[in-house]
C-alpha positions as CSV (number, residue, x, y, z in Angstrom):
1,X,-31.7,-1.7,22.6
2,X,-30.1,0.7,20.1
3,X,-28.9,3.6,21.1
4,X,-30.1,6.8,19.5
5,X,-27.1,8.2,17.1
6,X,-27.6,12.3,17.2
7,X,-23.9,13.6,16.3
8,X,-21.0,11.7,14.0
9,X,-18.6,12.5,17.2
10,X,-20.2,9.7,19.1
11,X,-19.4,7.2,16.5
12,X,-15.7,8.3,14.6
13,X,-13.0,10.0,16.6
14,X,-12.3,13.5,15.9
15,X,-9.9,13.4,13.2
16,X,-12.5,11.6,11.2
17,X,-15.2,13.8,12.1
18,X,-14.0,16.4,9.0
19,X,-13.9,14.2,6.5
20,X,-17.7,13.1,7.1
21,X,-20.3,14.9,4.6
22,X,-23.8,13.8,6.4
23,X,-24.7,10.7,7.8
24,X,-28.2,9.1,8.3
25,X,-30.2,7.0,10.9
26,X,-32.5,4.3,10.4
27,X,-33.8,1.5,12.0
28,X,-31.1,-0.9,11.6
29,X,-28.0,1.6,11.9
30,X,-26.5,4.2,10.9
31,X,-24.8,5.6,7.8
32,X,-21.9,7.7,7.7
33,X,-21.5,9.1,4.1
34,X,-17.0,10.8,3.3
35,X,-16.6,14.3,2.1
36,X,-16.4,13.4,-2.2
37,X,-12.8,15.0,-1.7
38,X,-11.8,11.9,0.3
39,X,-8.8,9.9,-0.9
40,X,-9.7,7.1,0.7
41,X,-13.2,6.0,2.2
42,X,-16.9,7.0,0.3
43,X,-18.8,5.5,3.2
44,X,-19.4,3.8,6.4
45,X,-22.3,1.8,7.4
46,X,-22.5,0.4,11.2
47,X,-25.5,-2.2,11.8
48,X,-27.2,-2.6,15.3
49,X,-25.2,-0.3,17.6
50,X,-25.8,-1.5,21.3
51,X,-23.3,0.4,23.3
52,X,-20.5,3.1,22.7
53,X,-18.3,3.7,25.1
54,X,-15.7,5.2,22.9
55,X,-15.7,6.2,19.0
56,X,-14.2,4.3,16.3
57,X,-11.3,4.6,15.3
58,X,-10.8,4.8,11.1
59,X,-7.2,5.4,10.3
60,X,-5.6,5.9,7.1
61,X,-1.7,4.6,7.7
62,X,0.3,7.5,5.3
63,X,3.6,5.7,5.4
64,X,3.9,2.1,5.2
65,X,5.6,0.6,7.5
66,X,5.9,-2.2,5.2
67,X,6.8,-1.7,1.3
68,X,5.2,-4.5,0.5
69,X,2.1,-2.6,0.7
70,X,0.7,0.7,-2.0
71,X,-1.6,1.7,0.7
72,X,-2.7,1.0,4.3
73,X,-5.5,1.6,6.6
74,X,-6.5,0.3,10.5
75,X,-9.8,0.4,12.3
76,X,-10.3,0.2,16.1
77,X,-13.7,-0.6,16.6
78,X,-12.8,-1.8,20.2
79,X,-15.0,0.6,21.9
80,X,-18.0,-0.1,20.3
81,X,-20.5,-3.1,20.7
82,X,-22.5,-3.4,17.4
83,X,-23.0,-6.3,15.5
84,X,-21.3,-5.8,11.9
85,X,-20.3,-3.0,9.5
86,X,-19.6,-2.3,6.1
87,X,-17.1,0.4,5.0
88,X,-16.5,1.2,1.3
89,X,-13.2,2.4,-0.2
90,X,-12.1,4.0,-3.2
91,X,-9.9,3.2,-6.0
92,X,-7.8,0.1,-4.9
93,X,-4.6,1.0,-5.8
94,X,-3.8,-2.5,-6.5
95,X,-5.4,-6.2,-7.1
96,X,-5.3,-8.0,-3.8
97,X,-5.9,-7.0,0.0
98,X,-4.7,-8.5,3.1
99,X,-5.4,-7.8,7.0
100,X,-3.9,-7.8,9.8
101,X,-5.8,-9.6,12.5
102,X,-3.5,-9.1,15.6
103,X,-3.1,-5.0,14.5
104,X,-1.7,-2.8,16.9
105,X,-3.4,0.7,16.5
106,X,-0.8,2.5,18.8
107,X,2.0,1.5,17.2
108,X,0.9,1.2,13.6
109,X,2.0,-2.7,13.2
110,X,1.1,-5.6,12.7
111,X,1.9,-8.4,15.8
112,X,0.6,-11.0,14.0
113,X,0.1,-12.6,10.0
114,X,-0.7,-10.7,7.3
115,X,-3.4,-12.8,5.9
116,X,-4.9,-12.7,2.0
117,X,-8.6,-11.2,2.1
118,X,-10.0,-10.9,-1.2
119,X,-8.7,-9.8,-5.0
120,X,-10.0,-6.3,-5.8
121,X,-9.5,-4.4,-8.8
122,X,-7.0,-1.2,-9.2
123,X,-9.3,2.3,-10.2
124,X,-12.3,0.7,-8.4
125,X,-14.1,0.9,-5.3
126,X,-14.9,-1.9,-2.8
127,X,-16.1,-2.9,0.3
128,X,-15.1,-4.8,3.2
129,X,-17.1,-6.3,6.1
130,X,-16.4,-5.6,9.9
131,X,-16.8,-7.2,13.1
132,X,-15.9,-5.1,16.4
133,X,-12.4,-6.9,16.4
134,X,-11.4,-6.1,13.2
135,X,-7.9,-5.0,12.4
136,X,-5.3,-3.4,10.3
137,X,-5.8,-4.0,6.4
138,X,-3.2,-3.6,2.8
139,X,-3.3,-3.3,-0.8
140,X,-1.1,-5.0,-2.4
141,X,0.3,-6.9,-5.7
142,X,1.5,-10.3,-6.1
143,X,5.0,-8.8,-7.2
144,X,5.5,-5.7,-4.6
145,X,8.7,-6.2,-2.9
146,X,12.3,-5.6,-2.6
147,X,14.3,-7.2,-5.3
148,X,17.1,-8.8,-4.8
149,X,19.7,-9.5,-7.3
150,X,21.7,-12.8,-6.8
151,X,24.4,-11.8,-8.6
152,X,24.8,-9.1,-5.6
153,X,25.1,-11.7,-2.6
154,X,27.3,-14.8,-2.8
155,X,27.4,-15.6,-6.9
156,X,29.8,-14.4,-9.0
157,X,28.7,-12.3,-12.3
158,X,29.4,-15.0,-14.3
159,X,29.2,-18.8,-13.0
160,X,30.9,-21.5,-14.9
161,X,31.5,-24.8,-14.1
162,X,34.9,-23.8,-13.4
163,X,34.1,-21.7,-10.3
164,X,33.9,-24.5,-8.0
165,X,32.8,-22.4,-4.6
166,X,29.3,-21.3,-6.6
167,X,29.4,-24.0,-9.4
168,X,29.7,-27.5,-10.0
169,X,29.4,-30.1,-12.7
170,X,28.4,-33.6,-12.6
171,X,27.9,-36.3,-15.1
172,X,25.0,-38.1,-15.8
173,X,24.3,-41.3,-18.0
174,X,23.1,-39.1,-20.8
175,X,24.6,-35.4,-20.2
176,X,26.7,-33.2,-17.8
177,X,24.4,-31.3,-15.3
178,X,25.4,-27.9,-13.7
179,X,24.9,-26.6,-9.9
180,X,24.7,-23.3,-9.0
181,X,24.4,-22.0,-5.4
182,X,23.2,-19.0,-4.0
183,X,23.2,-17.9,0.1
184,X,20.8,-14.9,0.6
185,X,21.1,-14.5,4.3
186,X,17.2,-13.0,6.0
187,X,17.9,-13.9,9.4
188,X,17.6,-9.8,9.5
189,X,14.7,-9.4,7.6
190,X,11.3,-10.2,8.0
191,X,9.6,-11.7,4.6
192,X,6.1,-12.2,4.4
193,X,7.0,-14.0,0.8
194,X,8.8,-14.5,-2.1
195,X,9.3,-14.8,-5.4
196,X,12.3,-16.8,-6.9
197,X,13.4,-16.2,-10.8
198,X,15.9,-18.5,-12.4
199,X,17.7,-17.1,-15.3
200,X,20.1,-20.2,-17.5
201,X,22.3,-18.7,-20.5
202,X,24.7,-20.4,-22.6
203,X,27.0,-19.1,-24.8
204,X,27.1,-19.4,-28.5
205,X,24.0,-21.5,-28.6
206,X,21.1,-20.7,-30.1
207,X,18.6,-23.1,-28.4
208,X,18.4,-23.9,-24.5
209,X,19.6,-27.9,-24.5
210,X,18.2,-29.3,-21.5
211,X,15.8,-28.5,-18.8
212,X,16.1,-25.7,-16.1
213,X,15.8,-26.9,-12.5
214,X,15.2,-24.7,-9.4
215,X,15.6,-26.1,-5.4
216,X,14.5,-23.9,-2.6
217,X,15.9,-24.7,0.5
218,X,15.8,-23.0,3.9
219,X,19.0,-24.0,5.0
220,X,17.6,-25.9,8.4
């Protein structure tokens, strides 16, 4: 049995309440439509509402907790039983978006993974699908992250084969091949991923001779 929808308040939480420009019920739910001076959402659809006990919770993160995301928002849908819903946001601010599943709406963090949902597209709107145990959700791009430069940990500025506590040489049957190794120490970080760029000069010579080579290794 559906229950009869008469004020916004009994479905967001107050601070959402402002932002909402009229909403609409029909026979299958009910249709929240955002103020057009909204940053953030343009509308929210909830299907088959059997039972509120409390309103949902729509919250748009303002700081980051983690730079690897442009821009962050949580729902907490906990104290509603419905069956799905559909809220549509504007202008992804970048191409790809992740959620949270294990989202901790008190604290603003994420327990869990941050798991890859679906690519959208920066400058355009789109919508995601909810379930009453959906979670905390971030924009991001492959390449948002802290960079860091090797030549700031354990290599030296210049590596030659002659700097044998970051480089050494050994011969094969055909040509000499070069090691270089890096330590970036993480045990104080916490990555979600990353990207690796090798960069091989040498000097006075025009073409590269030889292939590049990268190993990762996690030091376990």
């Amino acid at each position: 049995q559906e229950i009869n929808v008469i004020n916004p308040t009994k479905l967001l939480d107050s601070g959402m309440v402002s932002r909402i420009s009229s909403f609409l019920v029909n026979e299958s739910g009910v249709l929240l439509k955002f103020n057009d001076s909204d940053a953030l959402f343009d509308t929210f659809e909830i299907f088959d509402v059997l039972d509120l006990q409390q309103p949902i919770r729509v919250k748009e993160i303002e700081s980051s907790p983690t730079p690897r995301f442009q821009r962050m928002y949580a729902i907490d849908p906990t104290g509603a039983n419905f069956l799905s819903a559909k809220l549509r946001v504007k202008n992804a601010t970048t191409s790809q978006l992740y959620k949270c599943a294990d989202w901790n709406f008190t604290t603003q963090t994420c327990e869990g993974k941050w798991a890859f949902l679906k690519s959208i597209t920066p400058g355009e709107d789109y919508t995601i699908v909810l379930t009453p145990d959906d979670p905390g959700y971030g924009e991001s791009d492959p390449n948002t992250g802290t960079a860091y430069d090797i030549d700031g940990n354990d290599v030296t500025t210049n590596v030659s084969a002659s700097d044998n506590v970051y480089a050494s040489k050994s011969f094969l049957s055909v040509a000499p091949e070069y090691w270089v190794n890096s330590t970036i120490n993480t045990s104080n970080a916490c990555i979600d991923y990353a990207n690796f760029t090798c960069e091989f000069k040498q000097n006075s010579v025009a073409d590269l001779l030889g292939d590049v080579y990268q190993d990762v290794w996690n030091g376990s």
